[in-house]
C-alpha positions as CSV (number, residue, x, y, z in Angstrom):
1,X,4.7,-16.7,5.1
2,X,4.9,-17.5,1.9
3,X,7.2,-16.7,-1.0
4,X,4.5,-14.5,-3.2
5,X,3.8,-12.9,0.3
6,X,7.4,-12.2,1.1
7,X,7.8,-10.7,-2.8
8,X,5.2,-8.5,-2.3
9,X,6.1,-7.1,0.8
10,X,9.7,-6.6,-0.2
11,X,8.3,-4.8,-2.9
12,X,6.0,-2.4,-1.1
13,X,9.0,-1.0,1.2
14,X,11.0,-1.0,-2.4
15,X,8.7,1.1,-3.7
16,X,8.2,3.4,-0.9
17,X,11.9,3.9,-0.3
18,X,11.8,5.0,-4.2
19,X,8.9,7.3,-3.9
20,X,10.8,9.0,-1.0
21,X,13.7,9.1,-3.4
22,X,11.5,10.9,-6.1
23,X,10.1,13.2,-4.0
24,X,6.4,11.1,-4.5
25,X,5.9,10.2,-0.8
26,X,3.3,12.2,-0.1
27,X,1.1,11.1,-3.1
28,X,1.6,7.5,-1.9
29,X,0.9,7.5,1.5
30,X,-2.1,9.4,0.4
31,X,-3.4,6.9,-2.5
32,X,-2.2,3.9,0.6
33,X,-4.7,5.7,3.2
34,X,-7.4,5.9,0.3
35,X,-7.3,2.3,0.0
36,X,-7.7,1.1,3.5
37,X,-10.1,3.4,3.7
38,X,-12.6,2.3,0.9
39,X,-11.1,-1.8,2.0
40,X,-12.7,-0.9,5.2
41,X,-16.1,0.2,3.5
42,X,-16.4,-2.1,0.9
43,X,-16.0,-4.7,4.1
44,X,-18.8,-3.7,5.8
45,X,-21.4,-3.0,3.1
46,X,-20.7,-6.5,2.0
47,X,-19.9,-8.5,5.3
């Protein structure tokens, strides 16, 4: 793994510690779920 890979995944778990924290965990997991979603999608219309 490397270093920008490590960053960005101590990031992630930063930010959703802090979105728990705020009371914003729902919005995120939400927006997170979108994502994969339309990732998953866009991979198969273009594959």
């Amino acid at each position: 793994m490397g270093m920008k890979s490590r960053i960005y995944k101590f990031l992630r778990i930063w930010n959703d510690i802090d979105s728990v924290r705020k009371g914003h965990a729902g919005k995120r997991i939400g927006r997170r779920a979108a994502g994969k979603a339309t990732g998953k999608v866009l991979k198969k219309l273009f594959k």
